[in-house]
RONUVEX-350860 format. One record per residue (C-alpha): residue in one letter; x, y, z. Coordinates in Angstrom, 1 decimal, decimal comma. Each point is the difference from the previous one (the first is absolute). Example, Ala and Ser with C-alpha at 12.3 -4.5 7.8 and 13.67 -1.06 7.14 Angstrom:
<pts>
['A'; [12,3; -4,5; 7,8]]
['S'; [1,4; 3,4; -0,7]]
</pts>
This chain:
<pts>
['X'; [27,6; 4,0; -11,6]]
['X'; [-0,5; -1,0; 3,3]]
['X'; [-2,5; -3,4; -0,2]]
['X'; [-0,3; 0,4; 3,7]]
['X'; [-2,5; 3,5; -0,9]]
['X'; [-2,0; -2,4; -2,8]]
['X'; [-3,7; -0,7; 1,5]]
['X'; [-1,1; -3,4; -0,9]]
['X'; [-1,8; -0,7; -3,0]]
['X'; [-3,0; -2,1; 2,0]]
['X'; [-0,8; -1,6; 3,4]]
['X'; [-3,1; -2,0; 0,7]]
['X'; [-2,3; 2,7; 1,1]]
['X'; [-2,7; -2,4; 1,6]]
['X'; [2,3; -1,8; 1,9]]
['X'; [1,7; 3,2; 1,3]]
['X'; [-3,1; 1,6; 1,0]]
['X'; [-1,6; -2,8; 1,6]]
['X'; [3,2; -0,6; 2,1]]
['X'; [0,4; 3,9; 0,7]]
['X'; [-3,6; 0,3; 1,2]]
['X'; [-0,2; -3,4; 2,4]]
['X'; [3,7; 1,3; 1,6]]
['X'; [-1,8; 3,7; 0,2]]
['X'; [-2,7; -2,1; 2,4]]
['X'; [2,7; 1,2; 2,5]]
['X'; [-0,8; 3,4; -0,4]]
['X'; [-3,8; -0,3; 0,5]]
['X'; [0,5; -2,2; 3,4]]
['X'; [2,2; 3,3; 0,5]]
['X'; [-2,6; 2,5; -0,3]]
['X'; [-2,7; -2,0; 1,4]]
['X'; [1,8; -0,3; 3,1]]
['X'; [0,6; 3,8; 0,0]]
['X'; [-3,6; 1,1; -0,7]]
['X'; [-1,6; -1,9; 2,3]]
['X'; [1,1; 1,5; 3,0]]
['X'; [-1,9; 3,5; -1,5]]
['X'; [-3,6; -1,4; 0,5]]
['X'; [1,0; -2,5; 2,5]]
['X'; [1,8; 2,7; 2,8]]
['X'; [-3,4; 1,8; 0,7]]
['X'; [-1,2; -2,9; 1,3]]
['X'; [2,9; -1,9; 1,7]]
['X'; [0,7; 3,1; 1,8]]
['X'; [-4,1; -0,1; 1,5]]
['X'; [0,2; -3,8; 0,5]]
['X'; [3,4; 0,7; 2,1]]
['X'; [-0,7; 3,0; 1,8]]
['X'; [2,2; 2,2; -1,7]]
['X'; [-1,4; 3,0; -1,0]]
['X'; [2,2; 2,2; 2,5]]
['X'; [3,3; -1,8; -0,8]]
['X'; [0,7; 0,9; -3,2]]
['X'; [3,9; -1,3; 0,6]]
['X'; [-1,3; -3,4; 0,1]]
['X'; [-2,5; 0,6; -3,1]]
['X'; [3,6; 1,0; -1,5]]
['X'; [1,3; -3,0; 1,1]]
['X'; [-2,5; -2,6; -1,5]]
['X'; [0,7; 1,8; -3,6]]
['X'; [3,6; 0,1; 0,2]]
['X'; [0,7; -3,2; 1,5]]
['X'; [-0,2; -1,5; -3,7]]
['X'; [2,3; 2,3; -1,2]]
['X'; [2,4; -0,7; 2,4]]
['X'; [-0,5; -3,9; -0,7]]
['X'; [0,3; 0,9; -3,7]]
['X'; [3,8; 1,2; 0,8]]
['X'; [0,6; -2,9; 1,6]]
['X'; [-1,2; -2,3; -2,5]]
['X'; [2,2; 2,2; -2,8]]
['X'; [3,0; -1,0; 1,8]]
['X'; [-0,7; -3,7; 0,2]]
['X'; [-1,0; -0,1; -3,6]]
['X'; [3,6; 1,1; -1,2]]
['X'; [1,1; -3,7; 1,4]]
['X'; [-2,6; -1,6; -0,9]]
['X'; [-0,3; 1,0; -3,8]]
['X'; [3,6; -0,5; -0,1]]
['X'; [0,1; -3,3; 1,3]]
['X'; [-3,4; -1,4; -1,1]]
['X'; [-0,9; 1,8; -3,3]]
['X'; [-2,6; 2,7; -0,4]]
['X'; [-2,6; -2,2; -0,7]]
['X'; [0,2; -2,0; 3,5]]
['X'; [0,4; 3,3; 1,5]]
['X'; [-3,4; 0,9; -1,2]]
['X'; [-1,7; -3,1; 1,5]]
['X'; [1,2; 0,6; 3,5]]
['X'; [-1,7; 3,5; -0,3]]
['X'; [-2,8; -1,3; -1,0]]
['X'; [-0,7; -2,9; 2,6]]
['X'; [0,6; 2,9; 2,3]]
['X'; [-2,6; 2,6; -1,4]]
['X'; [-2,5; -3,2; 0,3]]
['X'; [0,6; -1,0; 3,2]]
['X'; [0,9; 3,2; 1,4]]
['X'; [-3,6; 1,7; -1,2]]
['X'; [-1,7; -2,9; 1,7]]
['X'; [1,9; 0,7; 3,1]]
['X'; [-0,7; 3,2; 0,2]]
['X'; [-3,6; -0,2; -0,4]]
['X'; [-0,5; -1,8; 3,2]]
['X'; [2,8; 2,2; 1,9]]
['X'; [-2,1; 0,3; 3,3]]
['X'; [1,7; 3,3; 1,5]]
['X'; [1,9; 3,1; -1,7]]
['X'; [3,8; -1,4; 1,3]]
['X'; [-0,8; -3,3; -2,0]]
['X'; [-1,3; 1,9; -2,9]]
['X'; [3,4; 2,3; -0,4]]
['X'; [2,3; -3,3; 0,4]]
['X'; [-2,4; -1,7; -2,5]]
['X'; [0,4; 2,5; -2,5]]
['X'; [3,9; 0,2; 0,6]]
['X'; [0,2; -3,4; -1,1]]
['X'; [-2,4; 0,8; -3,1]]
['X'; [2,4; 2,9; -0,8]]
['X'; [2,6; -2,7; -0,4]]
['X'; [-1,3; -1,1; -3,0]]
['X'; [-1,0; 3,4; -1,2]]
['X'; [3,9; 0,7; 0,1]]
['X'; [1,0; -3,2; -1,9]]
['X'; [-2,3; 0,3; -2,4]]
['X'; [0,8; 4,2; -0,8]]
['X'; [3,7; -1,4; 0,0]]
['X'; [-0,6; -3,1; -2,4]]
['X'; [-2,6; 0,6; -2,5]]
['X'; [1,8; 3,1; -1,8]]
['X'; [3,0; -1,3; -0,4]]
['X'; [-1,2; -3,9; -1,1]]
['X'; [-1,9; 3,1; -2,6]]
['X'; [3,0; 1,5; -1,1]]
['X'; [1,8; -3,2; -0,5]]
['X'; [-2,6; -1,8; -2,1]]
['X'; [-1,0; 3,0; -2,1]]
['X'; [0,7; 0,7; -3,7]]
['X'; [1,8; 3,2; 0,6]]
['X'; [-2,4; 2,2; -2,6]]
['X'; [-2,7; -1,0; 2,3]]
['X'; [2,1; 0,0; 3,2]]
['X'; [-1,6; 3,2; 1,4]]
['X'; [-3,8; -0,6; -0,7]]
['X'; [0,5; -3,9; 1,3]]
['X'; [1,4; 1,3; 3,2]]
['X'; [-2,9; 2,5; 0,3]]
['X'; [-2,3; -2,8; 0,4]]
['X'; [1,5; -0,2; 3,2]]
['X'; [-1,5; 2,9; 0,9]]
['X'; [-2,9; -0,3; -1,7]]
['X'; [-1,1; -2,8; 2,1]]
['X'; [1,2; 2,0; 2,9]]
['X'; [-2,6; 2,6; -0,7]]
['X'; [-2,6; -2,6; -1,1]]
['X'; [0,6; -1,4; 3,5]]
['X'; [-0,9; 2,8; 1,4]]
['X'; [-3,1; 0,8; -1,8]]
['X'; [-1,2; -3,7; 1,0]]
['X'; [0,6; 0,3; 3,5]]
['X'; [-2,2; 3,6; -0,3]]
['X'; [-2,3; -1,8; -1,5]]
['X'; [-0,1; -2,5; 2,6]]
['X'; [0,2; 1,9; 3,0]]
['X'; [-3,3; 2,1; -1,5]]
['X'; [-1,6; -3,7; 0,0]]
['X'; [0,8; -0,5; 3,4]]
['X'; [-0,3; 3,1; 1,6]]
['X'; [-3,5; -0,4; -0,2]]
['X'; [0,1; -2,3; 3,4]]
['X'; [3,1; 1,5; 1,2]]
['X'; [1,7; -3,2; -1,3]]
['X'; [4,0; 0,3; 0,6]]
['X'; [0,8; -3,4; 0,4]]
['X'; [-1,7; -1,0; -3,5]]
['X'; [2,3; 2,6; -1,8]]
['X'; [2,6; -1,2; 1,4]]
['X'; [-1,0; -3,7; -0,8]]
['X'; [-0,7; 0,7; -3,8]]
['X'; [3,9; -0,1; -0,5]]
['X'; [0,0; -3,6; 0,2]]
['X'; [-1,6; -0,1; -3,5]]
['X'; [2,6; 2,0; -2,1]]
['X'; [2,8; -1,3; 1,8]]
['X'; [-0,7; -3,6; -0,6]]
['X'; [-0,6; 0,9; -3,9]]
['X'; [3,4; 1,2; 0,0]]
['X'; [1,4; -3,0; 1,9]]
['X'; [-1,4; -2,3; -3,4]]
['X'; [0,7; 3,0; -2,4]]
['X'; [4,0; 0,0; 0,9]]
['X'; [0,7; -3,7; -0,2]]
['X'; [-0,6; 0,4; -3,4]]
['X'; [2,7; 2,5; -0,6]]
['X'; [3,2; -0,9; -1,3]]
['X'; [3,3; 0,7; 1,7]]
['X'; [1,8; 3,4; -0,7]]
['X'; [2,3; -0,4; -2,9]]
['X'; [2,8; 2,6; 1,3]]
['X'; [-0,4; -2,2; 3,7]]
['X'; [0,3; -2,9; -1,6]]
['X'; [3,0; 0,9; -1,8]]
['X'; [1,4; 1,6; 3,2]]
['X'; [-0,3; -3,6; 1,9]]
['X'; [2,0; -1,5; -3,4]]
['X'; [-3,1; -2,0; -1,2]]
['X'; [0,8; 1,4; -4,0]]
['X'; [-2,9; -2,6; -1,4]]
['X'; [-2,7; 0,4; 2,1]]
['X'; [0,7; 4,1; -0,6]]
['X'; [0,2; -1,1; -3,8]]
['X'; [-3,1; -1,6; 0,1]]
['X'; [-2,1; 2,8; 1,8]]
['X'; [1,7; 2,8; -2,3]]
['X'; [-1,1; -2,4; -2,8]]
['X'; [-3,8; 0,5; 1,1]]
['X'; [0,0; 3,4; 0,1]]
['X'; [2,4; 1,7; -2,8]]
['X'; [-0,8; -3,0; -2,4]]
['X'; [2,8; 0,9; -3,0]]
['X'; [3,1; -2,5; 0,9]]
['X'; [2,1; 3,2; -1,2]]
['X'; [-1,7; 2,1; 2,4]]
['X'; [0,4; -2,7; 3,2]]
['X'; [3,8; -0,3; -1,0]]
['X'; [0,5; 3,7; 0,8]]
['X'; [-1,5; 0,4; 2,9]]
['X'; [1,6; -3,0; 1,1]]
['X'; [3,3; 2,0; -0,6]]
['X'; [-0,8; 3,1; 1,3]]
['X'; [-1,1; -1,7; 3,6]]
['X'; [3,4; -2,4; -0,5]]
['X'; [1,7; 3,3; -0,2]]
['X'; [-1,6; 2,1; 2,7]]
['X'; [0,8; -3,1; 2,5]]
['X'; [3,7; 0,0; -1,0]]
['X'; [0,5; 3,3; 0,8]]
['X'; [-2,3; 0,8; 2,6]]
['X'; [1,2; -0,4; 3,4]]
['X'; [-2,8; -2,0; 2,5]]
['X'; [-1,3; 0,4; 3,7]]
['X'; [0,7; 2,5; 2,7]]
['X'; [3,7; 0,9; -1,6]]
['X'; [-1,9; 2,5; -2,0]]
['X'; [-0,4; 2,4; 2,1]]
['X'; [4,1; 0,5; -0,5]]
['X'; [-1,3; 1,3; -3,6]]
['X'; [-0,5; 3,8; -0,5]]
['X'; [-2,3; -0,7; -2,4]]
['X'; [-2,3; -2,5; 1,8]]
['X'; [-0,2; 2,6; 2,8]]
['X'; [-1,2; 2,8; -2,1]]
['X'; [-2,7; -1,8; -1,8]]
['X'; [-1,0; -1,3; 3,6]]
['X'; [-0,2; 3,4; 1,0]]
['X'; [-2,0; 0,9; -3,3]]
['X'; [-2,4; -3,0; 0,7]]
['X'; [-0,8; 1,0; 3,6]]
['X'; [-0,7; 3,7; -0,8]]
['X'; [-2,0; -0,9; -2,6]]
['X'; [-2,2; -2,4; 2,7]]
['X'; [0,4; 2,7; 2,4]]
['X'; [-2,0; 2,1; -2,6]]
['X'; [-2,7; -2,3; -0,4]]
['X'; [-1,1; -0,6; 3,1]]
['X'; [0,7; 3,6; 1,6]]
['X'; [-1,8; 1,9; -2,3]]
['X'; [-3,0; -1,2; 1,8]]
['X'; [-2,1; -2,5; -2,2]]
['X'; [-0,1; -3,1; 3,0]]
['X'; [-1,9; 3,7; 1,9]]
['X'; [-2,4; -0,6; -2,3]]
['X'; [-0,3; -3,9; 0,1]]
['X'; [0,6; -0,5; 3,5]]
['X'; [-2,6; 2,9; 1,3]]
['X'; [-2,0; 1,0; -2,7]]
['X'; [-3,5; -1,0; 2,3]]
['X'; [1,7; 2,2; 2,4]]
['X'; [0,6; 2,9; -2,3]]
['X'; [-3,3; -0,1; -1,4]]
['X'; [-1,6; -0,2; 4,1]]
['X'; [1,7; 3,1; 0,7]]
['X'; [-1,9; 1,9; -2,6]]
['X'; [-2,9; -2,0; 1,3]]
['X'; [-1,0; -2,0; -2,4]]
['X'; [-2,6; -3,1; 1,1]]
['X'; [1,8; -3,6; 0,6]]
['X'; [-1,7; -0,9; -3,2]]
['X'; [1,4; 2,8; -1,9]]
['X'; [3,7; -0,5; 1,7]]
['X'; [-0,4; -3,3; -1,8]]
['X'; [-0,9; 0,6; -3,6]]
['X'; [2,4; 3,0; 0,2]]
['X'; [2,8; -2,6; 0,5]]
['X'; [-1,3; -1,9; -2,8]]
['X'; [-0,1; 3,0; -2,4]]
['X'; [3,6; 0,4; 1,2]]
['X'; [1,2; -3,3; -0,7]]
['X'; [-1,8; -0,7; -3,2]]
['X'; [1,7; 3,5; -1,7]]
['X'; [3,4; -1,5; 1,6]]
['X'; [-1,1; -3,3; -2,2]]
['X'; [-0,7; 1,9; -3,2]]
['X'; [2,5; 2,3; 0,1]]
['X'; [2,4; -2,4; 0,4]]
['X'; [-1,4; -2,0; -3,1]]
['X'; [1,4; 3,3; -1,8]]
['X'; [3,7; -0,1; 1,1]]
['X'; [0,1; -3,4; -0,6]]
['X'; [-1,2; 0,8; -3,8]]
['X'; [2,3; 2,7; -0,2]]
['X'; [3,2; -0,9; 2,3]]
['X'; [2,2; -1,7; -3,0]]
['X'; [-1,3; 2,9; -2,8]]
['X'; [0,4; 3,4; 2,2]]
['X'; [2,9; -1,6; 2,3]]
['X'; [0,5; 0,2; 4,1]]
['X'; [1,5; 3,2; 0,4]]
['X'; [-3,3; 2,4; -2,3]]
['X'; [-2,4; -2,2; 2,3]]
['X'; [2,0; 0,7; 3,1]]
['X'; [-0,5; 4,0; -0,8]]
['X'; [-3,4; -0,3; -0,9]]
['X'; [-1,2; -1,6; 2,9]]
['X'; [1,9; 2,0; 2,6]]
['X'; [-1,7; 2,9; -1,1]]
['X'; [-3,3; -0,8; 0,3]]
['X'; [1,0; -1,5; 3,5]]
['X'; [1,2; 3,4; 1,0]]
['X'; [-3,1; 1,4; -1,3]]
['X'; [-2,3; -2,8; 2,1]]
['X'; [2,0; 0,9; 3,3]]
['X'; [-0,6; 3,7; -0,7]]
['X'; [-4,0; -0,3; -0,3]]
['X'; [0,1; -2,4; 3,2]]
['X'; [2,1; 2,7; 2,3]]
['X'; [-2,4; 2,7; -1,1]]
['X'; [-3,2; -1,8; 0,2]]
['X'; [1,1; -0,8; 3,6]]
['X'; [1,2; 3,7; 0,6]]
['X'; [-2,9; 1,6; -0,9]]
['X'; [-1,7; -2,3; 2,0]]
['X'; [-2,0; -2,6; -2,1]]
['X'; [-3,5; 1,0; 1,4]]
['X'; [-1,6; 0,7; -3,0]]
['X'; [-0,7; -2,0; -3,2]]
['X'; [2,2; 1,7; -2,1]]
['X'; [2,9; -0,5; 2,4]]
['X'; [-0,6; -3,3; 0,5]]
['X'; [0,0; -0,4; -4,0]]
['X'; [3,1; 1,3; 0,2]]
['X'; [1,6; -2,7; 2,2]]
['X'; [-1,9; -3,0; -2,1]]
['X'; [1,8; 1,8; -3,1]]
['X'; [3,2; 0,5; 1,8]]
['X'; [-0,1; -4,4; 0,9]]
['X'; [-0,8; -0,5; -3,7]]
['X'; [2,4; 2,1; -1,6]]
['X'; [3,2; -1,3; 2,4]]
['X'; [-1,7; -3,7; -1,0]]
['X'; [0,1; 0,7; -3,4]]
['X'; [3,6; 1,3; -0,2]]
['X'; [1,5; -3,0; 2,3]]
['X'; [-2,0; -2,7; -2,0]]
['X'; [1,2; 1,4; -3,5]]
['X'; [3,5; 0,4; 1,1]]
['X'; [2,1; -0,8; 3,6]]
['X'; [-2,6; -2,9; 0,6]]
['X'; [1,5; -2,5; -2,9]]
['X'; [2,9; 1,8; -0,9]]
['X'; [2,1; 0,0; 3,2]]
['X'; [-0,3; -3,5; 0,0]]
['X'; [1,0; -0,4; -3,6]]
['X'; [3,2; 2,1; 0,8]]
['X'; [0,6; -2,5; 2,9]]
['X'; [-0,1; -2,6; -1,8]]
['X'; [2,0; 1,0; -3,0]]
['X'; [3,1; 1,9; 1,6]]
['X'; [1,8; -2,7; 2,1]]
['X'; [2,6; -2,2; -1,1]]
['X'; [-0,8; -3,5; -0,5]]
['X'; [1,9; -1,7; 3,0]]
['X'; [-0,6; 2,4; 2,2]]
['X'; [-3,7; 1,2; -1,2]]
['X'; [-1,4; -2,4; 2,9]]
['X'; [2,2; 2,3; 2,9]]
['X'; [-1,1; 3,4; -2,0]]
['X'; [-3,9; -0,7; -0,4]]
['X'; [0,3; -1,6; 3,2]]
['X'; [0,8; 3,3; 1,6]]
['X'; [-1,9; 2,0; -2,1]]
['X'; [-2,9; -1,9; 0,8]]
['X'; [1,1; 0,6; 3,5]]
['X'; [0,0; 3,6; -0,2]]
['X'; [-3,3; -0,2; -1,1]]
['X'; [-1,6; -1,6; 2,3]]
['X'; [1,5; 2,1; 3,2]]
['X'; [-1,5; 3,0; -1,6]]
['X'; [-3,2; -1,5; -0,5]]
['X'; [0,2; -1,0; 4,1]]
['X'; [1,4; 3,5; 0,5]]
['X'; [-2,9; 1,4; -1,7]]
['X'; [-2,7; -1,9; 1,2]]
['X'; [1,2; -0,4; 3,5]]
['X'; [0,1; 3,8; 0,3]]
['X'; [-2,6; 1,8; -2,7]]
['X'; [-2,6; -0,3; 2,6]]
['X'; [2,4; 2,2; 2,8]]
['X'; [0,9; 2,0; -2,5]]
['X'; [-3,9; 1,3; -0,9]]
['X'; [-0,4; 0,6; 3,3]]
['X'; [3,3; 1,6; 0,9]]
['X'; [0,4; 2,0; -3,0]]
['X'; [-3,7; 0,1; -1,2]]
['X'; [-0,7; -1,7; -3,7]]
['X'; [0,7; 3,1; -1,7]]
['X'; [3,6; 0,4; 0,7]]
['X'; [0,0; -3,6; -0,3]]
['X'; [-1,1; -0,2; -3,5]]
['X'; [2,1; 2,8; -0,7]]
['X'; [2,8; -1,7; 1,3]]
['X'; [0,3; -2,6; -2,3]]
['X'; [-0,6; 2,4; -3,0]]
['X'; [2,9; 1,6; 0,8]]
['X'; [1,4; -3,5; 0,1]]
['X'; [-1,1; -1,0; -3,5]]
['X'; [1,6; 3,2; -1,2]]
['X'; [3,5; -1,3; 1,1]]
['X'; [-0,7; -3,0; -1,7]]
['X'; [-0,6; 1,8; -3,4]]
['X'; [3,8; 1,8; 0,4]]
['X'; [1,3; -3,5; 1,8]]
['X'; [-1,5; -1,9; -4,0]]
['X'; [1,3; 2,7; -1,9]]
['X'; [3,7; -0,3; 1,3]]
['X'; [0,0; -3,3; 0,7]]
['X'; [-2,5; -2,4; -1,8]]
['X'; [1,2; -2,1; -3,0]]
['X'; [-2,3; -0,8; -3,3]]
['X'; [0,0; -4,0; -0,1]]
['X'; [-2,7; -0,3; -2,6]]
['X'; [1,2; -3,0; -2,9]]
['X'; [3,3; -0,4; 2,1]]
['X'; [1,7; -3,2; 0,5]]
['X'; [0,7; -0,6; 3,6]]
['X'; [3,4; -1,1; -1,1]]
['X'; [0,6; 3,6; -1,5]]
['X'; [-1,2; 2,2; 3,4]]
['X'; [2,3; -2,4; 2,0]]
['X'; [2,8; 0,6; -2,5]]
['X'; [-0,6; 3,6; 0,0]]
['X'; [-0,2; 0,2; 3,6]]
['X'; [3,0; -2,0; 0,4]]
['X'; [1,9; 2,3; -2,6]]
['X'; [-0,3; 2,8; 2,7]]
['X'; [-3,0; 2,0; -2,0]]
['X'; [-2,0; 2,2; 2,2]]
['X'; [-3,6; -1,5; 1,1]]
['X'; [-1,5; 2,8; -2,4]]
['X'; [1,4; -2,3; -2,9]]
['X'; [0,2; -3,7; 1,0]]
['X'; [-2,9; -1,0; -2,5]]
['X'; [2,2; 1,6; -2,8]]
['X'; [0,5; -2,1; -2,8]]
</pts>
């Protein structure tokens, strides 16, 4: 029997946890920075003068996103060279300083190259935190661990709803933008207490200080030895760095990896973070109501995600990834024909609030954490820095795709064939899983690369 498919008798849970949730901290600073700009915008846009240019109200949103791609491609140097953990400092000076900056940006030009910086570290810390995850994770907990991740992600969210309903009261911009400072230097602290990744630390040849972290966290000598092996082995035969992309196999998981963030992005969930105020304005809903209607969004998004976390390691990625595309589908539907029928009643307008909680719903239980698992799980050790790097990439284009145009696109196309749009684009993503999509659940990461390596179609690469 193969020892490599044996799940490890024990692993010190607290210590895993607590290091899982501080490197998670990423995730929050993440959806923080995201949900901010749904309260904020309305008022941005009336301090500015820019309630006729809605290219430049485009601008201000996207402009992090942008950033964020930028930052993704510095962090695949940086994490190499410097470790996962350092890479996570750097993002976090930045989200402190770069809040603080941008709540004193004095015109809208300053404000969009404020938030491109801030973006930066919304990039390296998407790139960094799942994979220092993956690499420090027990793998019978891998998938829940990694789903912290985007736990605090929508948690992020949900504060910066919260705090933007605070400060909308004066108008206040500038102080929900400021508020960032807080989490950001909590995470700064939180992360020098991490330890180094084990499988980086092997990677840059220092075997005892790997030895010693993998002591902390698997605990049984036996238990330490064999991973030990199994990274020794995957680095012997594992070629490193931008020679990868001569590898078949590296180029179809790549492929596979930036579908898949494709997926989650286009199906139209940032729609939802990025403009929700603005969704719930055209139905004409009060300023006040635009505001606890984001909350009610974000909190399901929080508590939803709670359940695939619970459930991501028992049911598996792929049963999740069917689940919740379906009820997105379904979400999109009631949106497009709420809008259609033209949302001027109360039942119609019912219908859209539905519509946002179902798609809510089925992204937090499913695409939310699990794309990021997948991510995380499917790369090749040497090269898993290039592949999430690119991946992470991928996702952050679409995310400046979609919230550089969504705005355009309700009033080229009208919100209807909008919303219907991207629940026809959640249906491809149900046939895209089916075909393509492997099950990772209690996988080594050793065994997907081996299978991948072995020529096995994506379908079956978490095959043990």
């Amino acid at each position: 029997m193969d020892t490599a498919i044996e799940a490890p008798k024990t692993y010190n849970k607290k210590l895993v946890y607590v290091v899982g949730t501080i490197a998670a901290l990423a995730g929050l600073l993440f959806g923080i920075d995201i949900g901010v700009i749904n309260g904020a915008l309305q008022f941005i846009k009336v301090d500015f003068h820019l309630q006729n240019h809605v290219g430049l109200q485009e601008m201000i949103v996207s402009s992090l996103l942008v950033g964020a791609v930028v930052g993704t491609l510095l962090s695949n140097p940086l994490s190499h060279r410097l470790g996962r953990r350092k890479t996570l400092l750097i993002s976090a000076v930045i989200f402190a300083i770069g809040s603080l900056l941008c709540a004193v940006a004095p015109d809208y030009w300053t404000l969009i190259i404020l938030r491109f910086i801030l973006g930066t570290a919304v990039g390296m810390a998407s790139f960094t935190a799942p994979i220092y995850l993956s690499e420090v994770s027990p793998k019978q907990i891998r998938g829940g661990l990694i789903s912290l991740y985007q736990l605090m992600i929508t948690i992020g969210i949900l504060l910066s709803s919260l705090s933007n309903m605070y400060f909308s009261a004066r108008g206040d911009w500038r102080a929900m933008f400021g508020v960032i400072f807080i989490p950001a230097a909590i995470m700064f602290f939180g992360v020098l207490t991490l330890p180094r990744s084990p499988r980086w630390l092997m990677l840059k040849g220092q075997k005892e200080h790997a030895k010693n972290v993998l002591t902390k966290i698997l605990v049984v000598d036996k238990e330490v030895k064999r991973e030990m092996q199994e990274i020794e082995a995957n680095l012997a035969r594992t070629q490193q760095g931008w020679s990868v992309f001569r590898l078949k196999y590296f180029r179809r998981v790549l492929a596979l990896g930036m579908m898949l963030q494709l997926i989650q992005i286009m199906t139209g969930m940032n729609t939802l973070m990025y403009y929700s105020t603005h969704i719930y304005e055209l139905i004409g809903f009060s300023v006040a109501e635009q505001m606890w209607g984001a909350v009610g969004l974000t909190t399901l998004n929080v508590l939803t995600t709670f359940i695939a976390i619970a459930v991501i390691d028992k049911w598996g990625r792929r049963p999740l990834l069917f689940f919740g595309l379906i009820f997105m589908t379904l979400g999109m539907a009631f949106l497009g024909f709420g809008f259609h029928m033209g949302a001027n009643t109360g039942i119609l307008k019912d219908i859209i609030v539905v519509g946002m909680l179902v798609f809510i719903f089925g992204y937090a239980v499913s695409i939310g954490p699990v794309i990021w698992v997948l991510c995380a799980e499917i790369f090749p050790l040497k090269s898993r820095d290039i592949g999430v790097m690119f991946t992470t990439a991928t996702n952050w284009i679409c995310c400046a795709i979609i919230g550089g145009c969504f705005l355009t696109l309700l009033n080229s196309l009208g919100p209807n064939f909008t919303f219907w749009l991207l629940g026809l684009i959640c249906i491809f993503s149900i046939i895209f899983v089916s075909i393509f999509a492997p099950e990772t659940k209690n996988v080594p990461l050793e065994i997907i690369e081996r299978n991948l390596i072995e020529g096995k179609r994506l379908h079956d690469i978490g095959q043990v």
